[in-house]
Each structure stands twice: as structure tokens, then as C-alpha cells.
DRENGUMAR-340271 format. One record per residue: residue in three letters; x, y, z of N, C-alpha, C, O in turn. Coordinates in nm, 4 decimals. Example, Ala and Ser with C-alpha at 12.3 -4.5 7.8 and 13.67 -1.06 7.14 Angstrom:
+-------+----------+----------+----------+----------+----------+----------+----------+----------+----------+----------+----------+----------+
: lumro :     n.c1 :     n.c2 :     n.c3 :    ca.c1 :    ca.c2 :    ca.c3 :     c.c1 :     c.c2 :     c.c3 :     o.c1 :     o.c2 :     o.c3 :
+-------+----------+----------+----------+----------+----------+----------+----------+----------+----------+----------+----------+----------+
:   ALA :   1.3190 :  -0.5690 :   0.7800 :   1.2300 :  -0.4500 :   0.7800 :   1.3200 :  -0.3300 :   0.7800 :   1.4236 :  -0.3319 :   0.8465 :
:   SER :   1.2850 :  -0.2250 :   0.7080 :   1.3670 :  -0.1060 :   0.7140 :   1.2900 :   0.0030 :   0.7870 :   1.3409 :   0.1138 :   0.8039 :
+-------+----------+----------+----------+----------+----------+----------+----------+----------+----------+----------+----------+----------+
***
This chain:
+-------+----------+----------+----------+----------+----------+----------+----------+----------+----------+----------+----------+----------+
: lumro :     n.c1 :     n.c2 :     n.c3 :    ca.c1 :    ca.c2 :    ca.c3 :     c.c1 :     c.c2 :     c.c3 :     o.c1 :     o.c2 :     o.c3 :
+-------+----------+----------+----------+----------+----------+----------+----------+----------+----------+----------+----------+----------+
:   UNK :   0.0815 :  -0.1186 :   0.0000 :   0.0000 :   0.0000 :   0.0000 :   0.0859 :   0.1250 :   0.0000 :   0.0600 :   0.2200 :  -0.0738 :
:   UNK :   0.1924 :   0.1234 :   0.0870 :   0.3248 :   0.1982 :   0.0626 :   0.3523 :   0.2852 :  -0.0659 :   0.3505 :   0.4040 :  -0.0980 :
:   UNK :   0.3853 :   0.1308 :  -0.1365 :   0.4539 :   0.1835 :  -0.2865 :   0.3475 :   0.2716 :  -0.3750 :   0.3659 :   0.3724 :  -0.4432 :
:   UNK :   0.2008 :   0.1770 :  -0.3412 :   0.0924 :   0.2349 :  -0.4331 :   0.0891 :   0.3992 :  -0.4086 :   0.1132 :   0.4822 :  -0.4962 :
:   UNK :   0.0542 :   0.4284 :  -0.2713 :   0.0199 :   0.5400 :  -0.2541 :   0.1460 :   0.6795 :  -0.2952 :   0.1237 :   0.7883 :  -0.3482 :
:   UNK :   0.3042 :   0.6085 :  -0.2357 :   0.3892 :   0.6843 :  -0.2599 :   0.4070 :   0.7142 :  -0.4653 :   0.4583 :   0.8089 :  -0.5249 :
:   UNK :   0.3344 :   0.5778 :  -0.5235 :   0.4177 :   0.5775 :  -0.6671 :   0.2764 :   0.7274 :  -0.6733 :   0.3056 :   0.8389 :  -0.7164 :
:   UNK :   0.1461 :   0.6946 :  -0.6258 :   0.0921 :   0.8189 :  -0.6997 :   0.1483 :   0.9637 :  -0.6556 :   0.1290 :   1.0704 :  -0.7139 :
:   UNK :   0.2119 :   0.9437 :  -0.5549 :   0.2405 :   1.1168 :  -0.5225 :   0.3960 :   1.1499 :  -0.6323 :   0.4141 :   1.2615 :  -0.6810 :
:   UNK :   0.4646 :   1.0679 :  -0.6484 :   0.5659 :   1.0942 :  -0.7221 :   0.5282 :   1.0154 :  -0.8916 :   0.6104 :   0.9587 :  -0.9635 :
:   UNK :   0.4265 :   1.0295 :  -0.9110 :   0.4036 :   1.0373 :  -1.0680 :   0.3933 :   1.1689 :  -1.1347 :   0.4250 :   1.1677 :  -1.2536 :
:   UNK :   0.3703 :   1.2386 :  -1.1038 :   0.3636 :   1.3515 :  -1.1354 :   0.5701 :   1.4451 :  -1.1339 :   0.6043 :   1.5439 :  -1.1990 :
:   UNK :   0.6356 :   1.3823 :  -1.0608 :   0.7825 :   1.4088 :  -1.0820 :   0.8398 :   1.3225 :  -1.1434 :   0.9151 :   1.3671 :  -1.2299 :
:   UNK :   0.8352 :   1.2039 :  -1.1340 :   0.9317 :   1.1496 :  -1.2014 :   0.8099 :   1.0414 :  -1.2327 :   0.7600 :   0.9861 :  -1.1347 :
:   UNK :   0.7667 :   1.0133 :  -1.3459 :   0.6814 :   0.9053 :  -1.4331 :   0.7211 :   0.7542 :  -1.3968 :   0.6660 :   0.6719 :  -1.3237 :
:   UNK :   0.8496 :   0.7477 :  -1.4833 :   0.8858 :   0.6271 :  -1.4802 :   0.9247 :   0.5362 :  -1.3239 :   0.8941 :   0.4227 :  -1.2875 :
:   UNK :   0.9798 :   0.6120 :  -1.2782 :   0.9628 :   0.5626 :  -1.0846 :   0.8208 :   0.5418 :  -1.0343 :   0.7689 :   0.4343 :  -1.0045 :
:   UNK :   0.7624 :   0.6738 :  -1.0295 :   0.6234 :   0.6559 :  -0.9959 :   0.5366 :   0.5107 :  -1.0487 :   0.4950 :   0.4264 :  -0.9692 :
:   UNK :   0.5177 :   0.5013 :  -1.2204 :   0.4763 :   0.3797 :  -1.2309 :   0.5451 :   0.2852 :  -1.1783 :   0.4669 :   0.2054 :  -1.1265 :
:   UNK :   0.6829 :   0.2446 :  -1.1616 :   0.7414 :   0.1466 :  -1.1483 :   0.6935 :   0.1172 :  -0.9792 :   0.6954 :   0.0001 :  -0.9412 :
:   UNK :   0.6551 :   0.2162 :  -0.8906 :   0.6267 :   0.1889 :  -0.7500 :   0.4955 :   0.1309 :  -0.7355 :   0.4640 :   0.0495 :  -0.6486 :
:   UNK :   0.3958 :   0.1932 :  -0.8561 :   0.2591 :   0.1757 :  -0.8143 :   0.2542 :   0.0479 :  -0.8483 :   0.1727 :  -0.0188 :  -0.7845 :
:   UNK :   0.3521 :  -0.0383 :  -0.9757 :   0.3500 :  -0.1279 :  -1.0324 :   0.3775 :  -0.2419 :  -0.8868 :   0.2916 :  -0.3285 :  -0.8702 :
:   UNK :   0.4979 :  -0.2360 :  -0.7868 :   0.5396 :  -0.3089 :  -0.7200 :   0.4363 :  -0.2999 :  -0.5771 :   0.4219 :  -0.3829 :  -0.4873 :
:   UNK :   0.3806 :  -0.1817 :  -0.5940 :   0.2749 :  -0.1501 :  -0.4647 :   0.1239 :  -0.2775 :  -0.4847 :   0.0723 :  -0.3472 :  -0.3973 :
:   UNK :   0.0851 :  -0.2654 :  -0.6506 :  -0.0328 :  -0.3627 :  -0.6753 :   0.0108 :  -0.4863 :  -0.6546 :  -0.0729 :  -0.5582 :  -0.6001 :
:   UNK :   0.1638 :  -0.5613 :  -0.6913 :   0.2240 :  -0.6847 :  -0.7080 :   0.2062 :  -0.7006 :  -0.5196 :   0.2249 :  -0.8179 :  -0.4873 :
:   UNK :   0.1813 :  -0.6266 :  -0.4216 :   0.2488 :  -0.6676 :  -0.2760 :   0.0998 :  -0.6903 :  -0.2260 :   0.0661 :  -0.7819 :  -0.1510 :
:   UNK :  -0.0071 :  -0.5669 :  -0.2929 :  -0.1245 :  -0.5939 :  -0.2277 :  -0.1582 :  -0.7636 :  -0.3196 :  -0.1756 :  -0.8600 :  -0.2451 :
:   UNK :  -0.1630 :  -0.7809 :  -0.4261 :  -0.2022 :  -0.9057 :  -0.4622 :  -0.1592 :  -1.0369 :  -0.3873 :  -0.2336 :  -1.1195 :  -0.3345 :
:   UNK :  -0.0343 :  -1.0371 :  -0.3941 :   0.0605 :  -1.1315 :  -0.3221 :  -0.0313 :  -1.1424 :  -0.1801 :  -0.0855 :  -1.2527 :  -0.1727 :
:   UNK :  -0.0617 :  -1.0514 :  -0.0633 :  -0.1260 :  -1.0731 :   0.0700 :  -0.2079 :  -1.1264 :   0.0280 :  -0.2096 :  -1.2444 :   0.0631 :
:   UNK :  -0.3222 :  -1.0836 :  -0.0666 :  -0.4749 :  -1.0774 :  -0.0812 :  -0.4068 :  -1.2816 :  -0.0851 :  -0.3935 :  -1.3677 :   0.0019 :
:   UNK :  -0.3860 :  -1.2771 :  -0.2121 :  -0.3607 :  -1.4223 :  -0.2252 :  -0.3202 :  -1.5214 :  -0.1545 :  -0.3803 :  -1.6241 :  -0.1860 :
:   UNK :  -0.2214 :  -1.5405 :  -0.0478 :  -0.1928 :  -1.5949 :   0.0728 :  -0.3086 :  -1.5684 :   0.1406 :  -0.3312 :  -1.6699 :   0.2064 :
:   UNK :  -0.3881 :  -1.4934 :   0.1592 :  -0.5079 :  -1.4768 :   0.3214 :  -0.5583 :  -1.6001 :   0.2160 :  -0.5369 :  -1.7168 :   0.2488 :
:   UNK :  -0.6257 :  -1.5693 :   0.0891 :  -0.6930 :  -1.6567 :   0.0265 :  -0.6954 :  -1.7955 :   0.0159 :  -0.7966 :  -1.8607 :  -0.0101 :
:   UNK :  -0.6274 :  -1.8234 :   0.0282 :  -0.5342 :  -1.9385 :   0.0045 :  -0.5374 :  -2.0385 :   0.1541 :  -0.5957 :  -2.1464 :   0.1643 :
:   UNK :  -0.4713 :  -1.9804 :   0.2444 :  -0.4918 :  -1.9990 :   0.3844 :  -0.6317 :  -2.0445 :   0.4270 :  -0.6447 :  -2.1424 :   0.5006 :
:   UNK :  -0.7427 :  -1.9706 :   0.3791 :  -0.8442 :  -1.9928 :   0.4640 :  -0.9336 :  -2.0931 :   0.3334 :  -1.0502 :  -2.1067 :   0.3703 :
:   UNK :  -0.9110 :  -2.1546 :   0.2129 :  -0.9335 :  -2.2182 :   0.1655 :  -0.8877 :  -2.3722 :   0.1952 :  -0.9494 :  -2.4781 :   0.1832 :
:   UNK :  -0.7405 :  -2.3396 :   0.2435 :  -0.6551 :  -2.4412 :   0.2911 :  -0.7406 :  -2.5114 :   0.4028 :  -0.7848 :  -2.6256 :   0.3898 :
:   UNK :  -0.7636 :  -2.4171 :   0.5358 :  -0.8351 :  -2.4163 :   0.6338 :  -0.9399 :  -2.5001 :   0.6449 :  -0.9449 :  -2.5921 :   0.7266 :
:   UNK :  -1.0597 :  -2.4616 :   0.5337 :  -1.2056 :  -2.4904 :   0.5236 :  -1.2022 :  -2.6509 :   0.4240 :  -1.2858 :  -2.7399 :   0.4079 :
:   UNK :  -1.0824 :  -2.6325 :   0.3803 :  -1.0653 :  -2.7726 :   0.3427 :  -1.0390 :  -2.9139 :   0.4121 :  -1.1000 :  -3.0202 :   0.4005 :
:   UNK :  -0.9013 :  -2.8709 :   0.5061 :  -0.8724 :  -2.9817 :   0.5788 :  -0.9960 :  -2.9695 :   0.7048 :  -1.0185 :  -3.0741 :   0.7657 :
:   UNK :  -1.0634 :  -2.8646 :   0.7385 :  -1.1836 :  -2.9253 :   0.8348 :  -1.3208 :  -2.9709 :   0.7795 :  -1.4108 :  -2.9981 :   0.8590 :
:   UNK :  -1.3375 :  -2.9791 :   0.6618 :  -1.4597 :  -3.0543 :   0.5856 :  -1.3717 :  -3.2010 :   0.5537 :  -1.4470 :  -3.2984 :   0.5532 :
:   UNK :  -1.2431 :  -3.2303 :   0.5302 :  -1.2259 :  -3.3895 :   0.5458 :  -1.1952 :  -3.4300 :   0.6487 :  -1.1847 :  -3.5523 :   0.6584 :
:   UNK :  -1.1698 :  -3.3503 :   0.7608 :  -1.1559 :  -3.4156 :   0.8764 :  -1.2887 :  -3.4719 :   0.9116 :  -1.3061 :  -3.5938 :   0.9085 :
:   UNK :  -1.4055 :  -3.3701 :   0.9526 :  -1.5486 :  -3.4183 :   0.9335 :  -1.5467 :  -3.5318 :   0.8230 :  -1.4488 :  -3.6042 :   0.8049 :
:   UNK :  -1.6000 :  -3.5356 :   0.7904 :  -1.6189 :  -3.6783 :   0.6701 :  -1.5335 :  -3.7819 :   0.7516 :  -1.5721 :  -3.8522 :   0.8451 :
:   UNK :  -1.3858 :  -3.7740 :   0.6846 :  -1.3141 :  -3.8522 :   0.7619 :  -1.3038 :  -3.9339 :   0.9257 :  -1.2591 :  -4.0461 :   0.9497 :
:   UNK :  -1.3683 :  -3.8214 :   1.0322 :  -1.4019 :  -3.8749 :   1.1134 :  -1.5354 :  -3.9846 :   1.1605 :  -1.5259 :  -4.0780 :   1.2401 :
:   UNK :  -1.6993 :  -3.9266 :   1.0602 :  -1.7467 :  -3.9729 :   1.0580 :  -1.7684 :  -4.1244 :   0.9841 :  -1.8550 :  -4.2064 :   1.0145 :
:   UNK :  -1.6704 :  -4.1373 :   0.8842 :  -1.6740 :  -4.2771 :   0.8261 :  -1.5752 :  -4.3456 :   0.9119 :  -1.5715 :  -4.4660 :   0.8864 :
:   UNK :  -1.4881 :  -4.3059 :   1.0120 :  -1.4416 :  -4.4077 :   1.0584 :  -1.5383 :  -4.4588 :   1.1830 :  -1.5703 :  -4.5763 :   1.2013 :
:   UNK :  -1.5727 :  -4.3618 :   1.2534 :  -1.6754 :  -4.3674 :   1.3945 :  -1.7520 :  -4.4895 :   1.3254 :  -1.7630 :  -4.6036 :   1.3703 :
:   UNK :  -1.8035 :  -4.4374 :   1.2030 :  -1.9050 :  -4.5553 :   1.1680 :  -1.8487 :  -4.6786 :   1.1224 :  -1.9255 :  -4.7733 :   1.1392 :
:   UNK :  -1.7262 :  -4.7108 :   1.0639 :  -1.6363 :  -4.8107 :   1.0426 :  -1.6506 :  -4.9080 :   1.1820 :  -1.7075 :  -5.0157 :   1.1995 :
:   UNK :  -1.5736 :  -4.8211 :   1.2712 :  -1.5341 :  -4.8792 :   1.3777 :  -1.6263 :  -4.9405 :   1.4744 :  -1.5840 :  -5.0034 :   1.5714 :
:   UNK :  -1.7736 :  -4.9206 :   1.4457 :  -1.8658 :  -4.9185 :   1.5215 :  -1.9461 :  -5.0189 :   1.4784 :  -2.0355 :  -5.0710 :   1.5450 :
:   UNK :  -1.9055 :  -5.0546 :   1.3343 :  -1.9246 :  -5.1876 :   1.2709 :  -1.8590 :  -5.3170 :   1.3171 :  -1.9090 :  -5.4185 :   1.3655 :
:   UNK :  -1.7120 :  -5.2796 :   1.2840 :  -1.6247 :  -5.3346 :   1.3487 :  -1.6294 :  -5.4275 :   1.4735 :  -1.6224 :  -5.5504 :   1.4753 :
:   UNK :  -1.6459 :  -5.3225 :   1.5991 :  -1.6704 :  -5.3711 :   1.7423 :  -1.7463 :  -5.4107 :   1.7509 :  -1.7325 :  -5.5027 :   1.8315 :
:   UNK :  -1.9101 :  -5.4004 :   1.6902 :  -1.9723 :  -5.5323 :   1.7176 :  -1.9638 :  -5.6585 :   1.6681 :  -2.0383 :  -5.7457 :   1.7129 :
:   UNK :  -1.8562 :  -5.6904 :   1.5518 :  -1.8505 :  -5.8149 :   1.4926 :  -1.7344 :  -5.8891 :   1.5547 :  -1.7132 :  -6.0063 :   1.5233 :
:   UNK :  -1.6528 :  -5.8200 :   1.6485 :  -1.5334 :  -5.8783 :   1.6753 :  -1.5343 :  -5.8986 :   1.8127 :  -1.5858 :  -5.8194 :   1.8916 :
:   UNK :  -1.4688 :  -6.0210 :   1.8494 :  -1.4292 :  -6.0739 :   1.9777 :  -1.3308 :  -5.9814 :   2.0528 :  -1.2696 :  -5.8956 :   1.9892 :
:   UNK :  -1.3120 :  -5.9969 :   2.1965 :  -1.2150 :  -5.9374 :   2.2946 :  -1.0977 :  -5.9510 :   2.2150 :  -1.0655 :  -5.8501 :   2.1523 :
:   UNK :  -1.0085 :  -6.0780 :   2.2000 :  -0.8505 :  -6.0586 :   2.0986 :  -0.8632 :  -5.9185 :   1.9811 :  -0.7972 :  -5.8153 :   1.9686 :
:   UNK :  -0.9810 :  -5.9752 :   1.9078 :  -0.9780 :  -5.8951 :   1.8086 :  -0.9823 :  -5.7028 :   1.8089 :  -0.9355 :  -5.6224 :   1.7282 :
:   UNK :  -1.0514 :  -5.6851 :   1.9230 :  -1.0934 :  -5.5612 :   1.9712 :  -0.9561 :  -5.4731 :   2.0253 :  -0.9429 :  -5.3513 :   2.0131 :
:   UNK :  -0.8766 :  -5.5491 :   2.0760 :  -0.7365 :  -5.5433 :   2.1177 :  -0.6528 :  -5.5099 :   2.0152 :  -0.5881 :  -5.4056 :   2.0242 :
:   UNK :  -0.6451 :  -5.5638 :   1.9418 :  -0.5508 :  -5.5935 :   1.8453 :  -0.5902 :  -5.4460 :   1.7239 :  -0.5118 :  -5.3652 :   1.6740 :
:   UNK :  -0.7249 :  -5.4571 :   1.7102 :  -0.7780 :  -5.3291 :   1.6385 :  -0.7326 :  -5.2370 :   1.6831 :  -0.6647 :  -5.1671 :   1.6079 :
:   UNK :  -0.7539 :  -5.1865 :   1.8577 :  -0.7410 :  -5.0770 :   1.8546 :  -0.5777 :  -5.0593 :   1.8525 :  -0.5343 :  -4.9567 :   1.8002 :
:   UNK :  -0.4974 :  -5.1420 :   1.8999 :  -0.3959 :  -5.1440 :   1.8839 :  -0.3511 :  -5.0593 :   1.7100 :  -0.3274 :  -4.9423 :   1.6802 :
:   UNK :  -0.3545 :  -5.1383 :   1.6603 :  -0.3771 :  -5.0758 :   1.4883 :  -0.3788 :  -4.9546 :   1.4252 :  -0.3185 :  -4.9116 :   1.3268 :
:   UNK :  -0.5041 :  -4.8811 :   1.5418 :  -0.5666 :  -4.7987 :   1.5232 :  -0.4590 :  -4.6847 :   1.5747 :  -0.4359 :  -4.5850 :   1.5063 :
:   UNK :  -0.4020 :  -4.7064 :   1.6887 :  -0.3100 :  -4.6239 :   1.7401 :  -0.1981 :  -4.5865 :   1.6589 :  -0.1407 :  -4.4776 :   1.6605 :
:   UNK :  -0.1655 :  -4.7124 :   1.5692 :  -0.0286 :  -4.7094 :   1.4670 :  -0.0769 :  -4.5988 :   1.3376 :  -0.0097 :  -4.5184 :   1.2731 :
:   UNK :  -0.2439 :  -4.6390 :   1.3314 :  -0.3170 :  -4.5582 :   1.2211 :  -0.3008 :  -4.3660 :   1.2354 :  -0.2579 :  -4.2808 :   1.1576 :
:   UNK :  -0.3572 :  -4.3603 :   1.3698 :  -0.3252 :  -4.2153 :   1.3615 :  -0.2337 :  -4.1655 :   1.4299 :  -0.2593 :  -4.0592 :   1.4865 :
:   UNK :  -0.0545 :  -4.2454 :   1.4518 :  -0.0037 :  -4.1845 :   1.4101 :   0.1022 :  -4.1545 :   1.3180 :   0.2085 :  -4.0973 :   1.3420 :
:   UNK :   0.0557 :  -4.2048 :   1.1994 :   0.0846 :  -4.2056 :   1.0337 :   0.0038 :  -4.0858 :   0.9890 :   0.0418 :  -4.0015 :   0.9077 :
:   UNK :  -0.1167 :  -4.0888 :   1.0544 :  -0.1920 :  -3.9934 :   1.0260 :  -0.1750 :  -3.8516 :   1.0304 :  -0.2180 :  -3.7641 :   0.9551 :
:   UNK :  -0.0937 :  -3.8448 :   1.1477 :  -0.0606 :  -3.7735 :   1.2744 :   0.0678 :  -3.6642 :   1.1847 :   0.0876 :  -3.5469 :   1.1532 :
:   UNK :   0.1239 :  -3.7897 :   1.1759 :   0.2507 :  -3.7543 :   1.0914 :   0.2548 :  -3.7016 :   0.9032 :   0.3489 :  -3.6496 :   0.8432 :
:   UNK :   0.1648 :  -3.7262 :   0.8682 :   0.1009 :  -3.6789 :   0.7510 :   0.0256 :  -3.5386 :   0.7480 :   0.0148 :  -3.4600 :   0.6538 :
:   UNK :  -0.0235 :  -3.5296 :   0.8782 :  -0.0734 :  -3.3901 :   0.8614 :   0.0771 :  -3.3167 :   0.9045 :   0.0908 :  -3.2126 :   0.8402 :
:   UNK :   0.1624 :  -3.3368 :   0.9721 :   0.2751 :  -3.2147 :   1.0393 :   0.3771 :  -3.2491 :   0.9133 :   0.4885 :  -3.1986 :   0.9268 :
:   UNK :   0.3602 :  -3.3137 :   0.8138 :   0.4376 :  -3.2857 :   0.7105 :   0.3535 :  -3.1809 :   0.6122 :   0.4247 :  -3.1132 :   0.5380 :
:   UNK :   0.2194 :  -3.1614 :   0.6040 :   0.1575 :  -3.0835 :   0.5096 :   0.1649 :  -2.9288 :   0.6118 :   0.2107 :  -2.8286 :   0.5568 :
:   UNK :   0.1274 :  -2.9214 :   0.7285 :   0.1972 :  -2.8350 :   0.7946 :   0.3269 :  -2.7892 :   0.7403 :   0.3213 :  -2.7001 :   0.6555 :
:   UNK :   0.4157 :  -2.8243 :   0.7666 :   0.5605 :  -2.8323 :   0.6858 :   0.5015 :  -2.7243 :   0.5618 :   0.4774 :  -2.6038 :   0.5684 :
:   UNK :   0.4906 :  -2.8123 :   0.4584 :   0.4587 :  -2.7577 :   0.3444 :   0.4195 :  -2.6136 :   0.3029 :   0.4555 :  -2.5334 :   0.2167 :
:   UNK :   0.3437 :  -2.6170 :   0.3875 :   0.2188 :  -2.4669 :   0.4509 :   0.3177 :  -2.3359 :   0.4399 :   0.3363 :  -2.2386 :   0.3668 :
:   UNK :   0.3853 :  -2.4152 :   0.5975 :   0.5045 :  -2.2632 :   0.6202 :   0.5925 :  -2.2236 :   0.5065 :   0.6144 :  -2.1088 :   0.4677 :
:   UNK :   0.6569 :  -2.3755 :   0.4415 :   0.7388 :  -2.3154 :   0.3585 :   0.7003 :  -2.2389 :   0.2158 :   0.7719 :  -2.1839 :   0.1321 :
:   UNK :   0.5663 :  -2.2575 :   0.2235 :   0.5073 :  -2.1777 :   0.0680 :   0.5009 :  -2.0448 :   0.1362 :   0.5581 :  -1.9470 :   0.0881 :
:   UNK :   0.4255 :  -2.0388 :   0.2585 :   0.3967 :  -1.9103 :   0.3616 :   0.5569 :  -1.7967 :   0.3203 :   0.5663 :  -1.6860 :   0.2673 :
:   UNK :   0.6456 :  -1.8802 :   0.3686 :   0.7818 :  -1.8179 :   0.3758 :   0.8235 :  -1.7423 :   0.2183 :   0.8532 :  -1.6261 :   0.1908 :
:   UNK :   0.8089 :  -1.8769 :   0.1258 :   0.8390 :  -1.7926 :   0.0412 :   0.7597 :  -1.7082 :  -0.0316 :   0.8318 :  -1.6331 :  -0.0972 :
:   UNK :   0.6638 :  -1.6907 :  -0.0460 :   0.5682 :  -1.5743 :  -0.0405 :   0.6218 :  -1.4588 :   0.0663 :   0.5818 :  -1.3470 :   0.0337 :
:   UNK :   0.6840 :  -1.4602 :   0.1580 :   0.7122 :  -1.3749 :   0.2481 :   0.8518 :  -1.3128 :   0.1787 :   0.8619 :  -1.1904 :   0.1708 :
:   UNK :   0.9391 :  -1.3827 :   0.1379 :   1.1037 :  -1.3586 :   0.0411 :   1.0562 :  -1.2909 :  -0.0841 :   1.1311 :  -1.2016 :  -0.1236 :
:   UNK :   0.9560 :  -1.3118 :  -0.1502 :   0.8798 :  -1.2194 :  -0.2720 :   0.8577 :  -1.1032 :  -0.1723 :   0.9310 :  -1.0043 :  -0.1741 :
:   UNK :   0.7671 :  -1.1154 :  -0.0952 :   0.7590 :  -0.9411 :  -0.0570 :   0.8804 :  -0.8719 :   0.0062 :   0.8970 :  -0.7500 :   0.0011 :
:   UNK :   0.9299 :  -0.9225 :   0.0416 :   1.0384 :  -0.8922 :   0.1146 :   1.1361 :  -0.7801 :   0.0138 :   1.2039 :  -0.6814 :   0.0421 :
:   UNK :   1.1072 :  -0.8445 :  -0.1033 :   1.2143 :  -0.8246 :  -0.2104 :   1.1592 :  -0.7122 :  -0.2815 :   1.2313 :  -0.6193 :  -0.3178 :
:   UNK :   0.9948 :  -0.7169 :  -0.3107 :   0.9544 :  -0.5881 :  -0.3664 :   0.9789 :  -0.5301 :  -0.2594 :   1.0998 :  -0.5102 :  -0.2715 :
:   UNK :   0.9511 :  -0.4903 :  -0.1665 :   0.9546 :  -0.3820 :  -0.0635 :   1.0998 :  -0.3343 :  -0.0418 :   1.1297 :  -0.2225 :   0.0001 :
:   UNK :   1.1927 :  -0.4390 :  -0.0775 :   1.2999 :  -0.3442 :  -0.0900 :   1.3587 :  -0.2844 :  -0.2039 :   1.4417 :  -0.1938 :  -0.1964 :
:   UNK :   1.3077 :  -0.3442 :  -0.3318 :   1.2839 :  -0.2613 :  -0.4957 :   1.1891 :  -0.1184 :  -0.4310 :   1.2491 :  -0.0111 :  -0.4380 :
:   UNK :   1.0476 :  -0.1157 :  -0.3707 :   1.0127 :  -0.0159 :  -0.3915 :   1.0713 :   0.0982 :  -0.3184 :   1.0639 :   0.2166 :  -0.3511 :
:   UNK :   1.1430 :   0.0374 :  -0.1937 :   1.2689 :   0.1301 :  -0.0962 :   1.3770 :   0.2029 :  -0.1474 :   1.4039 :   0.3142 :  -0.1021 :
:   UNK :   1.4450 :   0.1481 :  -0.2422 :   1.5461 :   0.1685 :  -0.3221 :   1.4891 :   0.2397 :  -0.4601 :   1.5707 :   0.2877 :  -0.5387 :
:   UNK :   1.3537 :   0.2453 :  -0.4866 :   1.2597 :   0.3642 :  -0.5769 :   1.2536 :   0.4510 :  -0.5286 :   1.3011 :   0.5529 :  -0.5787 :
:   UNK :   1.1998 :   0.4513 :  -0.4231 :   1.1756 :   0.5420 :  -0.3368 :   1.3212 :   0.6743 :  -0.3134 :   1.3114 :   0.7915 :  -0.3500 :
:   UNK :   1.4330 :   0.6190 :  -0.2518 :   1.5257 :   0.6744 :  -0.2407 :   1.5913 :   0.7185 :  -0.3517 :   1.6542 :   0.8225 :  -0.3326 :
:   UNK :   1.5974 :   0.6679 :  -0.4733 :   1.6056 :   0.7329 :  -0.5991 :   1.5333 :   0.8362 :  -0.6503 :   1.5754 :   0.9037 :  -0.7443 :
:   UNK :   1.3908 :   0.8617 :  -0.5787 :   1.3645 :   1.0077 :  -0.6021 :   1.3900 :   1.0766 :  -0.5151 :   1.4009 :   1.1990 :  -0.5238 :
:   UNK :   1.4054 :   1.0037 :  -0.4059 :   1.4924 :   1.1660 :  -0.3456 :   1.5802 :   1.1676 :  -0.3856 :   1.5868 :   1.2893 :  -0.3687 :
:   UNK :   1.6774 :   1.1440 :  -0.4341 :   1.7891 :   1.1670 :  -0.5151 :   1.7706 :   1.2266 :  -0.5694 :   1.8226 :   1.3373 :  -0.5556 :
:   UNK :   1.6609 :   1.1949 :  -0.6992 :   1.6517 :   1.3023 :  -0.8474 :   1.5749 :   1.3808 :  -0.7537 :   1.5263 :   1.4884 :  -0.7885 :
+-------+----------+----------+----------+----------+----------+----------+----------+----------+----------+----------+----------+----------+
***
């Protein structure tokens, strides 16, 4: 918002800076807009398969325990423990994933903001 607002006050002195700020000011607001977006799509996703996911197993399992003997009931849940945590471990690797797209989305802005810094200080110069 920076660059946007500063490229319009210095369009009128120097053109080619000015666009070049407003240019890197729209690239920084898009970039956020897109990460929030993104995030809370991410969000609304993994808690609509968790739902699902939870409910077909409740109902799995509920099948399950009434068809099976004491050994067997043992041994299931046993299973079950190994199950989520594979599970467990599958989600803190997509976690993983998350931050590091997060991050570099963060090294893009990082980088216009210091293009539009170094614009910036070039008109005070000229």
C-alpha cells in the first residue's frame, strides 16, 4: 500500500519511478490478498475432510466392534493407534509444506519492498 500510494504522489515528478512503485505496490497488495486466500481455503478444506473422515471411521469402527471378539478388539485398537499416528505424521508434514510456501511468499515481498525502498530513495535523489 506503501509503494501504491507513494508511486501516486511521485508520478507527477518522475513518471517512470512513480509507475514502477505503483507497479510493485499492486504486485504486494495481490501477493497478501492471495496468501489470506489461500490460507483460509486451505483451512475450510482440511476441516470438511476431517469431518467426513471422522465420521466414516466412527461408523467403520462401530461396525467393526460389534462383529469382533475381545482378541480382536485389542488388536484393532492397537492398529488404530499405529493408524493415527501415520496420520498424525502426515498432517505435520503438510503443515511443513504450509510454512514453507507461507515463507516464500514472504522472500517475494520482502524483495519488492525493498525494490520499492530503493525507488523510493532514488527520487529523493533526483
Amino acid at each position: 500500500m506503501i509503494g501504491y500510494v507513494t508511486g501516486l504522489i511521485f508520478l507527477l515528478s518522475y513518471w517512470p519511478a512513480g509507475l514502477f512503485l505503483i507497479y510493485c505496490g499492486l504486485i504486494l497488495i495481490a501477493i497478501k490478498e492471495a496468501s489470506l486466500i489461500r490460507k483460509a481455503r486451505d483451512r475450510a478444506a482440511i476441516v470438511k475432510q476431517e469431518e467426513r473422515r471422522d465420521i466414516q471411521l466412527k461408523s467403520l469402527q462401530l461396525q467393526k466392534m460389534s462383529k469382533m471378539g475381545e482378541d480382536e478388539k485389542a488388536e484393532y485398537l492397537l492398529n488404530k493407534k499405529v493408524r493415527d499416528k501415520i496420520a498424525n505424521e502426515r498432517k505435520s508434514q503438510e503443515e511443513e509444506a504450509n510454512i514453507k510456501a507461507t515463507k516464500f511468499l514472504q522472500k517475494i515481498r520482502d524483495a519488492l519492498m525493498i525494490i520499492m525502498v530503493s525507488g523510493l530513495l532514488f527520487l529523493a535523489y533526483v
